[in-house]
C-alpha positions, 0 to 999 in steps of 0.5 A: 431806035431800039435796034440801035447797039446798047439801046436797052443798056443805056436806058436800064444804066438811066433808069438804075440812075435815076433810081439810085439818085432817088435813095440818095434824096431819101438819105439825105433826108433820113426817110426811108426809101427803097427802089428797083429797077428793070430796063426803063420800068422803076418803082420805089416805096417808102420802107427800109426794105423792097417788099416781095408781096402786096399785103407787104406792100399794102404796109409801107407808107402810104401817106408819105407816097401820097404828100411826095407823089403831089409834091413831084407833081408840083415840081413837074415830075409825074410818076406813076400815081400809086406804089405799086404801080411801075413809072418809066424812063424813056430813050427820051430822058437825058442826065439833065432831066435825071438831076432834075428830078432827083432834085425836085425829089430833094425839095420834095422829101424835105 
């Protein structure tokens, strides 16, 4: 599958999606939210801006990841389990389960 033309294209254009779709549930809530993504590989933390080291990190909101990690997980959405861990999108996912899951993060953020 990976040797397949635009393989890794298309699940980087997944990812940003997804992740994209993410910062927008965040909006809409008025939480703060940033993302990243490389490839298949994206993580995301509660904070106005992309933290550029651990002690940063270790700063965001921990307890909103914490009550949105187990309210995804409610919703059948399983993420990495820690914020600075990295969660991944597979050639397996498809549109439906992108708005799927922006949705369950929707239901969650509120």
């Amino acid at each position: 599958e990976i040797r397949k033309p635009g393989f890794f294209e298309a699940l980087g254009a997944k990812t940003q999606s997804l992740v994209q779709g993410l910062e927008g549930a965040a909006r809409e809530a008025g939480v703060p939210f940033v993302g990243d993504s490389q490839g298949g590989m994206f993580g995301f933390f509660f904070a106005s801006e992309l933290p550029q080291n651990y002690g940063v990190v270790m700063g965001t909101d921990k307890e909103r990841f914490n009550r949105f990690f187990h309210a995804m997980l409610d919703r059948g959405v399983y993420l990495a389990p820690a914020m600075y861990e990295a969660s991944f999108v597979s050639s397996a996912h498809n549109a439906q389960d992108i708005a799927a899951t922006c949705q369950a993060a929707r239901e969650a953020l509120r």
